[in-house]
C-alpha positions as CSV (number, residue, x, y, z in Angstrom):
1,X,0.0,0.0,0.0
2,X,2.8,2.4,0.5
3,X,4.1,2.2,-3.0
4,X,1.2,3.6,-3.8
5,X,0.6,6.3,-1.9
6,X,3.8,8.9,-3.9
7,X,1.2,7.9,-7.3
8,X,-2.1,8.6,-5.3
9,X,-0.5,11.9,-4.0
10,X,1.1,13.1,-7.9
11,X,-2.6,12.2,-8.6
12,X,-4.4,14.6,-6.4
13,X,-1.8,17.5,-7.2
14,X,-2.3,16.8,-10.7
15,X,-6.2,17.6,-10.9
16,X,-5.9,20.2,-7.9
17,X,-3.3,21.9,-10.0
18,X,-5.6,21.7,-13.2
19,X,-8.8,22.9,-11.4
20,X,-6.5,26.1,-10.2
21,X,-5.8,26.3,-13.6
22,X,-9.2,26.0,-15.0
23,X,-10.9,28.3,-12.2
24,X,-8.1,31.2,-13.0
25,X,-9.3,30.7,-16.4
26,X,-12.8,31.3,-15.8
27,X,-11.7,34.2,-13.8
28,X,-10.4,36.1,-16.4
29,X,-12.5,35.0,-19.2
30,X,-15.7,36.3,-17.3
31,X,-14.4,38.9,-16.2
32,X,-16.1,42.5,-17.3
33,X,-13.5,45.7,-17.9
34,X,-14.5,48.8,-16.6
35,X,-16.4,51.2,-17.9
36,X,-14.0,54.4,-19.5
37,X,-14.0,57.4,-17.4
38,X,-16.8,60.1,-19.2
39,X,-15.4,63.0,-20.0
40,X,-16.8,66.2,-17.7
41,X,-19.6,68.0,-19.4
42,X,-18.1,71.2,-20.2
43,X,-21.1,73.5,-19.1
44,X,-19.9,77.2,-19.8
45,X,-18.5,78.6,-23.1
46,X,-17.0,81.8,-24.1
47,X,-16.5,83.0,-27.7
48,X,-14.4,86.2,-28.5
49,X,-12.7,88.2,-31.6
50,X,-13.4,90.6,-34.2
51,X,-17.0,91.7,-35.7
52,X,-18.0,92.4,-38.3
53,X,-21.0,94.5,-39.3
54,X,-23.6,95.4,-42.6
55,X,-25.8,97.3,-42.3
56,X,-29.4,96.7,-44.7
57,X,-30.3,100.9,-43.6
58,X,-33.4,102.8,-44.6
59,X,-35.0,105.7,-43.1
60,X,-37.9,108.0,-43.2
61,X,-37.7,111.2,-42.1
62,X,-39.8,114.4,-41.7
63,X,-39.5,117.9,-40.7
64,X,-41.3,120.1,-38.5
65,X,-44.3,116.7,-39.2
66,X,-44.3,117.2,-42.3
67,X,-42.2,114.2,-44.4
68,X,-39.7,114.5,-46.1
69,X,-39.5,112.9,-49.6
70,X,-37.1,110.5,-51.4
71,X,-34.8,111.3,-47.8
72,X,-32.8,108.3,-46.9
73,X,-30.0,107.4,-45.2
74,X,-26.6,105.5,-45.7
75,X,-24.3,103.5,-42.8
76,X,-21.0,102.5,-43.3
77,X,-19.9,98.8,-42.9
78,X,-18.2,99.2,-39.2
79,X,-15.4,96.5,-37.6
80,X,-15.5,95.8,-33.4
81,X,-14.9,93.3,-31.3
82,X,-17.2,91.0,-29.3
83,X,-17.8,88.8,-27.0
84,X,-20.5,85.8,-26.2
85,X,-20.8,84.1,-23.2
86,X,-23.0,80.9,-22.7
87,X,-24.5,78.1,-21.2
88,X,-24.8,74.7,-21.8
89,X,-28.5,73.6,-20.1
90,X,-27.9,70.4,-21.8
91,X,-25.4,68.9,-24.4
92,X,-27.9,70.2,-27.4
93,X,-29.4,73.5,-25.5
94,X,-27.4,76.8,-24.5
95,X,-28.1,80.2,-23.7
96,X,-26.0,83.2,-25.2
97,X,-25.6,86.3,-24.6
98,X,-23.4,88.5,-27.3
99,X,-22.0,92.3,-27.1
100,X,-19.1,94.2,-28.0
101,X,-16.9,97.2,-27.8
102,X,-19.7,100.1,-29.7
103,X,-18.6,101.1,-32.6
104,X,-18.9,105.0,-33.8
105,X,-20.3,104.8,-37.0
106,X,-21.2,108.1,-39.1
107,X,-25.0,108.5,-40.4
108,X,-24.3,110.0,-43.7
109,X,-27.1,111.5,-45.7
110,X,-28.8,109.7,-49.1
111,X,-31.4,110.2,-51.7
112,X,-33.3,113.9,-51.6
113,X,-30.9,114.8,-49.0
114,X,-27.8,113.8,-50.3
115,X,-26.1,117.4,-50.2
116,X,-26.0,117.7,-46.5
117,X,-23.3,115.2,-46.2
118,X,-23.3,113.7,-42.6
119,X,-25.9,113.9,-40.5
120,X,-24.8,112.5,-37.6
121,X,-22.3,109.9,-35.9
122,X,-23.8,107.6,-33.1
123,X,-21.7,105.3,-30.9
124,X,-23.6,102.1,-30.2
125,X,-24.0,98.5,-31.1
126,X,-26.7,95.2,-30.8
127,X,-26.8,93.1,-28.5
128,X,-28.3,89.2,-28.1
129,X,-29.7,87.0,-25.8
130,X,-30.4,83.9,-28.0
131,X,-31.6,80.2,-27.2
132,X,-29.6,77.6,-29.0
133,X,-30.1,74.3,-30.5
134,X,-26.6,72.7,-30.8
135,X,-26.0,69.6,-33.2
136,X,-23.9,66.6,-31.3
137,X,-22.6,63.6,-32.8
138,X,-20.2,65.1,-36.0
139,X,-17.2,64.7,-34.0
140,X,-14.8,68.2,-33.1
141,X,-17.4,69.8,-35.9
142,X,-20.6,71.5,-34.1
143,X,-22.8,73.7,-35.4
144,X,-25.5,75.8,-34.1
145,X,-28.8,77.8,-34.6
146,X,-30.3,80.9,-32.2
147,X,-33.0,83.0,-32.0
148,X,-33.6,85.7,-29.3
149,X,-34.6,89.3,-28.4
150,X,-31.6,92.2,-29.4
151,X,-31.1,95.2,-27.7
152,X,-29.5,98.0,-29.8
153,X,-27.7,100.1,-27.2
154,X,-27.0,103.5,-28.2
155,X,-24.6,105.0,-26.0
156,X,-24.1,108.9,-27.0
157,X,-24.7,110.9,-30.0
158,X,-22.8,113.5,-32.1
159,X,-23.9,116.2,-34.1
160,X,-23.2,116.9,-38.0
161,X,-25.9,118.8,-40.2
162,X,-28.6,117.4,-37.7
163,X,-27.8,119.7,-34.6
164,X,-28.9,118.4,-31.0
165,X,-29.2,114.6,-32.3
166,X,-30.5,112.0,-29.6
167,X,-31.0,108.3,-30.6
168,X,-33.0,105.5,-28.6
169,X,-32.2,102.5,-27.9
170,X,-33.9,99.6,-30.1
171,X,-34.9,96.6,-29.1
172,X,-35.5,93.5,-32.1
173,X,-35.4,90.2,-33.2
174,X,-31.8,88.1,-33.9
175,X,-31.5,85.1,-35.4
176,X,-28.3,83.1,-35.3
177,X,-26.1,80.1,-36.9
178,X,-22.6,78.8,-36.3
179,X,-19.9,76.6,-35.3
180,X,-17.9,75.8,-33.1
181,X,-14.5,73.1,-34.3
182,X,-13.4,72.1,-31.4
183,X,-9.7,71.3,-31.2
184,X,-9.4,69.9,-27.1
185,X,-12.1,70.0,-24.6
186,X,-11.3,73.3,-23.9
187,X,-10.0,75.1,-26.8
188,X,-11.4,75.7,-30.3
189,X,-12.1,78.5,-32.9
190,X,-15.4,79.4,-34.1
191,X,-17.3,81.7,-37.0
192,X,-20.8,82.9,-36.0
193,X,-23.3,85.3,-37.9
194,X,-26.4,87.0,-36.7
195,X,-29.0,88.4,-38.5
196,X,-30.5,91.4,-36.6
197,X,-33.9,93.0,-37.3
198,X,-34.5,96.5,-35.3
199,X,-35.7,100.0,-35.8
200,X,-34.2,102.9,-34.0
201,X,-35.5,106.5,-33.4
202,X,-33.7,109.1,-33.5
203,X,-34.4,113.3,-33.7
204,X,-32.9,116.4,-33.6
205,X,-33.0,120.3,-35.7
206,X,-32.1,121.1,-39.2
207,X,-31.9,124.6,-39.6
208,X,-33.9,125.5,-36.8
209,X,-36.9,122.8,-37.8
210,X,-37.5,119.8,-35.5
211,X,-36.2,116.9,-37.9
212,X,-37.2,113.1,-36.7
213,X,-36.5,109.6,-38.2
214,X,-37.6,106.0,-38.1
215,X,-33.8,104.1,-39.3
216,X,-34.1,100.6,-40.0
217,X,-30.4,98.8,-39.3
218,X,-31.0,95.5,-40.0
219,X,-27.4,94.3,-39.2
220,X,-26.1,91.0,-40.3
221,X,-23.2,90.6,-37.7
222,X,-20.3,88.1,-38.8
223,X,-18.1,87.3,-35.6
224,X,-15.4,84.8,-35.4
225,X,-12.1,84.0,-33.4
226,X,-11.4,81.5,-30.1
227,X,-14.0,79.2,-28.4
228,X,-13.1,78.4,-24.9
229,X,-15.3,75.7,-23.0
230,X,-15.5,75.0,-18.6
C-alpha cells in the first residue's frame, strides 16, 4: 500500500493543479473591464474676436411733421470686437448672450438729401440673448442655430448737419447660426453670424426745424475668433 501512496499523492496534485488552472481561467474570461472614465460635461463657453458688421439701412424722415420725400440714409460697414458668453443647459441647448466694444459709425445722408453730407455719428452697437439648439454627434465639428430678443444700445450721439441729435435704444429680433471646431475640450475656434432686425429713433433740428427719423439697421453681424469651454 505504501508504493502507492507517492502515485495517489502526484494524482491529487495533478487535478488540484488543473482545477487552479481552469478556475483562473474562468476568472479572467468572465471577467467585465471597466467602464471608460466620461469625459466632464463642459457646461460654460466663451466666444471672442473681431465683428464684423452690414448694415441693410433705410430711413424716413420728416420735418417740423411734415415728411420728407425720397430722404434716406446711408451706414458705413463698421469692424469691433465682441464677445458671447454661454450656457450649456444640456449637451444640445445653451443660452448666449453677445455684445461688443460700440462702434462709432457716421450716419451719412442719401437720396433727396444727399447734399447735406453727414448727418450725424452715433456710438452704439446690438446686443443678443439667444436660445440655442446645438448639433452633437459630428465629432470636433458642431454647429448651431439661435433666435432671441436684441437690444440695440446707443450710448451717446454727435452732431453733423442734424444739430442736438438724440437716438433710442432699439430693441429687435436676432436670429443666429454657427460653429464651433473644437480642437481639445477646452479650446477651439469658431465663426458665427447674426442676422438682426430692429428700428431705431432718433431726432434732432435742421436749420432750426424739429427733424425726426424711423432708421431701420438691420445688421447682419459676422463674428469669429477663439471658443473656450469649462
Amino acid at each position: 500500500m505504501t508504493r502507492f501512496r507517492p502515485v495517489v499523492l502526484g494524482l491529487l496534485l495533478g487535478l488540484g493543479g488543473l482545477g487552479f488552472a481552469h478556475a483562473a481561467d474562468l476568472g479572467v474570461r468572465g471577467s467585465v473591464a471597466p467602464p471608460p472614465l466620461e469625459q466632464p460635461f463642459q457646461r460654460f463657453y466663451i466666444h471672442a474676436g473681431p465683428a464684423g458688421l452690414f448694415y441693410s439701412e433705410s430711413a424716413k424722415m420728416s420735418a417740423g411733421g411734415t415728411p420728407i420725400p425720397g430722404a434716406d440714409v446711408r451706414i458705413p460697414n463698421s469692424l469691433s470686437f465682441a464677445v458671447e458668453a454661454g450656457y450649456f443647459v444640456s449637451p444640445n441647448f445653451a443660452i448666449g448672450f453677445a455684445g461688443g466694444y460700440p462702434p462709432l459709425v457716421k450716419v451719412e445722408a442719401k437720396g433727396s438729401i444727399t447734399g447735406l453730407g453727414t448727418l450725424g455719428k452715433v456710438a452704439g452697437g446690438p446686443t443678443a440673448l439667444t436660445a440655442q439648439y446645438h448639433f452633437t454627434g459630428l465629432g470636433n465639428f458642431q454647429p448651431y442655430v439661435g433666435v432671441g430678443p436684441s437690444l440695440m444700445v446707443i450710448f451717446n450721439s454727435k452732431d453733423g448737419a442734424v444739430r442736438q441729435v438724440e437716438t433710442d435704444h432699439a430693441l429687435g429680433v436676432a436670429v443666429q447660426a454657427g460653429f464651433n471646431y473644437m480642437l481639445n475640450d477646452n479650446w477651439g475656434v469658431f465663426v458665427d453670424a447674426k442676422k438682426v432686425f430692429l428700428e431705431a429713433k432718433t431726432r434732432g433740428t435742421l436749420g432750426g426745424a424739429p427733424i425726426r427719423a424711423t432708421v431701420t439697421l438691420d445688421p447682419l453681424v459676422i463674428h469669429s475668433g477663439v471658443t473656450y469651454r469649462f
